[in-house]
N, C-alpha and C positions, 0 to 999 in steps of 0.2 A: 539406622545403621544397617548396612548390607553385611551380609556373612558373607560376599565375594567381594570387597572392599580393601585396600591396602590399609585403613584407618582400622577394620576389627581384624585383621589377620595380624598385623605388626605392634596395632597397641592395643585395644580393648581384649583379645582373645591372651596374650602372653601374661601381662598382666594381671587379670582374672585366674588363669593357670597357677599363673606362680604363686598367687597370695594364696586360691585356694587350698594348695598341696601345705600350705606350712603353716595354717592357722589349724587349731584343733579341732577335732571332728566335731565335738558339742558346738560348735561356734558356725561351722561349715555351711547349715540352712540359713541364716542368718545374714550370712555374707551372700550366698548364692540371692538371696530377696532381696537384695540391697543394690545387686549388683544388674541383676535384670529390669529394677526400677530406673537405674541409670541408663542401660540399655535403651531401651522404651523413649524415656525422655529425650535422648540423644536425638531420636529423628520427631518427638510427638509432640516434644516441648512441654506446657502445661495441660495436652489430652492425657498426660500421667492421671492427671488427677481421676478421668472417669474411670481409669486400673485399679486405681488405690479403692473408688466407691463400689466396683464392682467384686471386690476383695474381701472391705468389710462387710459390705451387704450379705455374699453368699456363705461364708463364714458364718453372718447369726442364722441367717435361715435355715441351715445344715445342722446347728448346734440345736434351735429350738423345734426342728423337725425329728430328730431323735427322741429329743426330753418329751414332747407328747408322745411320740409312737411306742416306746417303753412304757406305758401309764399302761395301768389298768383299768381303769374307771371309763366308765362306756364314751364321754365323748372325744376322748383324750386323742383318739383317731382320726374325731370328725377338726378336730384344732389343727391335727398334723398336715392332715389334706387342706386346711386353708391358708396355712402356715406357704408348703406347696404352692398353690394356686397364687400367692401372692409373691414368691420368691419367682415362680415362671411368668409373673405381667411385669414386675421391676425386670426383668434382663432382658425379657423379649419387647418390652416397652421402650426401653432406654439404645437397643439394636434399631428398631422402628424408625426412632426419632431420628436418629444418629444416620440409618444408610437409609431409608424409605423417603422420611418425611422431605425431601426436594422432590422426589420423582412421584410421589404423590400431588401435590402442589401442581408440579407439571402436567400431570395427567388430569388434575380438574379444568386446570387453564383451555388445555386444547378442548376439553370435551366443551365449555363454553362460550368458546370461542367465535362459533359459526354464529352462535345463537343468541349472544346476549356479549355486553361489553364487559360483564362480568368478571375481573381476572383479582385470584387472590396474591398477595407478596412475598413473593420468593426469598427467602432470608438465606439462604447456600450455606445451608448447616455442615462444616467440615465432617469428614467421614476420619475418624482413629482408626490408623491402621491393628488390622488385627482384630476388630471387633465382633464378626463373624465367627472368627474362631475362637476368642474366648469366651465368645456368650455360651456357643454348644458346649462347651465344654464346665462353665458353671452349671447348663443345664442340666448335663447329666450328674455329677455331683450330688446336687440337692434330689434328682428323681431317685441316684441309687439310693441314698440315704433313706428315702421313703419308702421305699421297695425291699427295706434292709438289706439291700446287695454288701451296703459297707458301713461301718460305724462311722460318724461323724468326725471330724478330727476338729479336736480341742483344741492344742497347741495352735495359737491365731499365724507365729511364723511359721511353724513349716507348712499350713493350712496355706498362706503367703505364699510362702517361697513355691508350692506347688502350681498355685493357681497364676502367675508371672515368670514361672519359667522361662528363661527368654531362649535356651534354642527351639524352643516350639511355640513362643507368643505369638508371633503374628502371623505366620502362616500355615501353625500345623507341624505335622498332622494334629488331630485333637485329641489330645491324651485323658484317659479317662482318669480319674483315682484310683479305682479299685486297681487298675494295672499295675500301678506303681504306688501304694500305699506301702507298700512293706516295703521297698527302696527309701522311701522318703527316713526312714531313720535307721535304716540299712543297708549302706550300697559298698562293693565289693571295687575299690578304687587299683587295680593291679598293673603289670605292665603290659599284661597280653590286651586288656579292655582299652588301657590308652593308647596303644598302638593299632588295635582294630579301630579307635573311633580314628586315630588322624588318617588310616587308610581311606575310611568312608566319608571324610570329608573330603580328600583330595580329589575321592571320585566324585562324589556330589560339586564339586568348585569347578571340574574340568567337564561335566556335562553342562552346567551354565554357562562358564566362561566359553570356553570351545564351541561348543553345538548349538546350545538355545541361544544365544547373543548375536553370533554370526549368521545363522539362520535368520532369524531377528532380525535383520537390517533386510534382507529380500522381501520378508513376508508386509515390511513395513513400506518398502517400495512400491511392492505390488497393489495391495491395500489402498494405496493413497493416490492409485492412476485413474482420473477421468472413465468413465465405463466405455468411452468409445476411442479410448487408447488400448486399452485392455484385450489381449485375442485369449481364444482358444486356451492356447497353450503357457502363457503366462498365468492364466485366474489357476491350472491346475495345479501349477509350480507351485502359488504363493496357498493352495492349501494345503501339498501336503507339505513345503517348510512349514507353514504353522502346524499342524498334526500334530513332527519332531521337534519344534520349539518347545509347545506346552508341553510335552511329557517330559522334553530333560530339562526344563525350567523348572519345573514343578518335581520330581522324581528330584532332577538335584539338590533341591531347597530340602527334600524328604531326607536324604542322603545326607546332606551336612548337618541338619537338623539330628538328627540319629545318633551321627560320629558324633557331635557336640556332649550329645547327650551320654553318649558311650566313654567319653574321655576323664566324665566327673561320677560316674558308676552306673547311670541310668540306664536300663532295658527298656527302651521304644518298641512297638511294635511296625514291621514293616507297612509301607504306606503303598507301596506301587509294588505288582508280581506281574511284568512284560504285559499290560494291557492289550500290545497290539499284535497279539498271537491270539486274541479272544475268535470265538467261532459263532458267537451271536454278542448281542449287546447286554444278553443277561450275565454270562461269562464278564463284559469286559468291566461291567460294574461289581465284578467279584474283586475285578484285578485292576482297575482305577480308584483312586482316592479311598482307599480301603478304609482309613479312620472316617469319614463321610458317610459313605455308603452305607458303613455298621451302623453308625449314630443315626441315620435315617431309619433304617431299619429296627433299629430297640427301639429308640423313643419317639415313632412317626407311627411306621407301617403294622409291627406286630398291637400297639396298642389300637389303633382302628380297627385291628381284627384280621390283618395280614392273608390269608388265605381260605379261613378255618369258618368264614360267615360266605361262602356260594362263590360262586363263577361273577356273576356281575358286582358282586360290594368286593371284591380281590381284584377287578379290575379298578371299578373307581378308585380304592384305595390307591392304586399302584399310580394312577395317570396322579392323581392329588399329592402324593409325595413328592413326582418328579417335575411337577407344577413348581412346587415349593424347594426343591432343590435347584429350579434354575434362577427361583428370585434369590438365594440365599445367594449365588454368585454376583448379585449385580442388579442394581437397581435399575432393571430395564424390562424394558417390554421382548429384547432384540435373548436376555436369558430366558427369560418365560418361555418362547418360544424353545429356542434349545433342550429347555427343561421338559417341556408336552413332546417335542421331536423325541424326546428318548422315553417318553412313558407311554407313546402308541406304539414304538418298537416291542419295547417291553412287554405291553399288553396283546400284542401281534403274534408273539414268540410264546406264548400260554394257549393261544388256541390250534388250529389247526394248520398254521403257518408255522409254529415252530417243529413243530410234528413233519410234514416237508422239507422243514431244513434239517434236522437230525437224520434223514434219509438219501440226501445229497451228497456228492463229492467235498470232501471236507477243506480242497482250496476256493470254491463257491462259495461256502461258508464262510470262510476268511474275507474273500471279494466283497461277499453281501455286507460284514460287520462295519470291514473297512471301510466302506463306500456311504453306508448309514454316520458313522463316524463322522469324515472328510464333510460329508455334504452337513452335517448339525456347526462344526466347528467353524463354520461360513457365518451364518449364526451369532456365534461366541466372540467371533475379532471384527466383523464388520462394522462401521460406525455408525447407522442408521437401519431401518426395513427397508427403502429403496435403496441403502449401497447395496444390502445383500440379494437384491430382487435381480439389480442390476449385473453381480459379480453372477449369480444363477446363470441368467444367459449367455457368460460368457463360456462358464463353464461346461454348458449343456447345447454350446454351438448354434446355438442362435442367430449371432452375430461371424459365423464362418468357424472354418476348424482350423483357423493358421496356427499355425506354430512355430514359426522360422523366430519372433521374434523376443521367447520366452530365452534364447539365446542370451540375449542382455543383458540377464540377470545373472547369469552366470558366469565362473570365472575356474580355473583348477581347483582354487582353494575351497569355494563352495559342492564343487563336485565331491570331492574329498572328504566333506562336513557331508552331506548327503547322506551318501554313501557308508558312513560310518556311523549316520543316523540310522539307518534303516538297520547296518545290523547288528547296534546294540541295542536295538528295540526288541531284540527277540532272545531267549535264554542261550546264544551260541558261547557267550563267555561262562554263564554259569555250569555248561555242561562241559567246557573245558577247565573248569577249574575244580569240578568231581574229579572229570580224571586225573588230573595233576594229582589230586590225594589220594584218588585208588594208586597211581604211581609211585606215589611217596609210602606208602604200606612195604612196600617188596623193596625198594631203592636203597642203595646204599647211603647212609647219615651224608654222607661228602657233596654226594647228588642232591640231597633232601637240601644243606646248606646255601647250595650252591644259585637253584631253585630260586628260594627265599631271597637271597642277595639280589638278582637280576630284577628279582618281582620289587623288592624295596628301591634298587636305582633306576627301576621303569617309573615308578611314584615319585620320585624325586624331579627325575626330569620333568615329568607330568607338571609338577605344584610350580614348579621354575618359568616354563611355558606360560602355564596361568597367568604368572605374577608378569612377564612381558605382556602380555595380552591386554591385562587389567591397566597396565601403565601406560597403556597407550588408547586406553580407551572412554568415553564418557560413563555417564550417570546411567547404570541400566540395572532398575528394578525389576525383581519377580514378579510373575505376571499375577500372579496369584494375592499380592499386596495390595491391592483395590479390592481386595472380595475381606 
């Protein structure tokens, strides 16, 4: 079920509201775990079932990684840590099997291919949406638990109802516990929290609907042309639409996912801070996929030894995290690559190339990031290594520098989407909406009012819009729903 969908805007989201607000607080987690099992099933069917196993599983592991780690008696530790070590092969086992084990299969085939008539049988193991993300997120769970970051939670529902969340099951961001452990039987349900979450849904639903959808259909055009259709000035169209698709596809999902969660008392932590104002790529992985990037970073990078073991084990570390950050997108050879493309950046910007770039004109610096960006996300949507080898030369003029006939992809209305991609991609709305409050400090209550009014029938019209767009439009998943 889509959170831009007219079936969870009109029945599964009102409904859930309404029952929630009037059944009693003691009862509240209960229903919220009941309710996001239905969710789930709605689009997974019987893959509920690996939710429910990955539920009970990390539940005892968290429970019996505590009860040793509180012992006293010498080996009570070494239990804890096996306890661990078994709780991280069941989830990162059962991830494996679940998004790996095809494209492993695949990858023995070709490699014996040439050489031998060899091929083993490909069984096309469904992928459960959201699997990805809620393995990291059992992951950290059981490591904080062992780290005594947080105590264990007893309570098996609201242990449940945390771990199935459904505005952040299937795509995130990856919500830790410790963030939200004291919410989980304390949340502050008022009218100013459910009116900021349906603001921040509406925005998240109209940077989907609006921006990354209609975008969306160009970058899927471009994408799918012959390489010797393809000029110049089309391959650059269709990456940077896609550039702006992924961020307000993904950033929108963040955005509704948020309000959702803002609407039933939960504090999310922000997921996206304008990535694409970044001035190297170590910046924009400050400000992309922020729930990601941290969980790389606590339980990847610092535990290898993150910077603190020499110049060359702080590079490997680095290129090896983001190895494994592009397989975690996508069971492909075509993320991997993605993934090394931003961890030679990375490792680039540590030596004396970033040192260069911090002494540069700081719109170079923008140029460089963007440009490192654009050419990786070639990469990330292409369908093959030779569509991306192929769309490369188109890009980089190989095949000529025409451009007359990038023309055809365009129309006013994508001009329009464009254009209004690019500048909410950069903090110009949030620095006018400081001022709007530095304004409302000194302004008379009438003006303050008045303000408020125009901003609330500017969201209205907004949600309205939407909902034409949606009615007239097909089946369009977040992109991030395959990861």
């Amino acid at each position: 079920m889509l959170f831009s969908s007219i079936i969870f805007i009109f029945l599964f989201l009102p409904i859930f509201l309404s029952a929630y607000f009037v059944i009693k607080k003691e009862y509240r987690n209960l229903f919220i775990l009941l309710a996001s099992l239905l969710f789930y099933f709605w689009g997974e069917g019987e893959y509920v079932l690996v939710l429910i196993l990955y539920m009970i599983a990390n539940y005892f592991f968290g429970v019996l990684i505590e009860k040793f780690a509180i012992q006293t008696y010498d080996r009570a530790r070494l239990y804890a840590k096996i306890t661990l070590i078994l709780g991280l092969v069941f989830n990162i086992g059962f991830l494996v099997f679940f998004k790996y084990f095809n494209f492993i299969v695949v990858t023995i085939n070709s490699a014996f291919e040439k050489i031998s008539s060899f091929q083993l049988v490909n069984p096309e193991i469904h992928l459960p949406i959201g699997i990805s993300f809620f393995t990291f997120q059992a992951i950290s769970y059981i490591v904080d638990v062992y780290r005594g970051d947080v105590l264990a939670q007893k309570n098996f529902i609201n242990f449940s109802m945390y771990k199935t969340l459904f505005p952040q099951l299937i795509a995130g961001p990856i919500i830790r516990y410790k963030d939200i452990s004291k919410q989980i039987l304390n949340r502050a349900c008022t009218y100013s929290s459910f009116s900021i979450g349906i603001s921040r849904f509406i925005l998240g639903l109209a940077k989907k609907v609006l921006i990354a959808d209609i975008l969306g259909s160009v970058v899927k055009n471009i994408f799918s042309l012959p390489a010797n259709e393809m000029s110049f000035g089309a391959a650059w169209l269709g990456v940077v639409c896609f550039s702006l698709q992924i961020y307000f596809d993904f950033s929108g999902y963040s955005d509704m996912a948020i309000g959702l969660a803002k609407m039933i008392g939960f504090d999310f932590l922000e997921n996206f801070n304008y990535p694409y104002v970044s001035k190297s790529i170590r910046e924009f992985w400050r400000r992309w996929h922020i729930s990601l990037s941290s969980w790389f970073r606590d339980y990847l990078y610092i535990p290898l030894g993150g910077n603190r073991m020499g110049k060359i084990r702080n590079y490997l570390n680095l290129f090896f995290v983001f190895f494994l950050c592009g397989l975690w997108h996508g069971a492909s050879w075509l993320f991997v690559i993605w993934g090394c493309w931003h961890g030679v950046f990375l490792v680039l910007e540590r030596t004396f190339v970033g040192r260069f770039l911090n002494k540069i004109n700081p719109a170079f610096q923008y140029m460089y990031t963007l440009a490192v960006l654009m050419i990786g996300w070639v990469f990330f949507r292409a369908n093959s290594l030779s569509h991306a080898s192929l769309f490369f030369r188109n890009m980089f003029g190989f095949n000529g520098l025409y451009l007359a006939d990038s023309i055809n992809f365009l129309n006013p209305k994508i001009i329009i989407v464009i254009i209004l991609g690019f500048i909410l991609s950069t903090p110009i709305t949030k620095i006018l909406k400081n001022r709007i409050k530095q304004f409302n400090y000194i302004c008379n209550p009438i003006y303050i009012n008045i303000i408020k009014g125009f901003y609330r029938l500017g969201l209205l019209l907004l949600f309205i819009l939407c909902l034409v767009v949606l009615s007239n439009s097909a089946y369009n998943p977040f992109i991030y729903f395959r990861f």
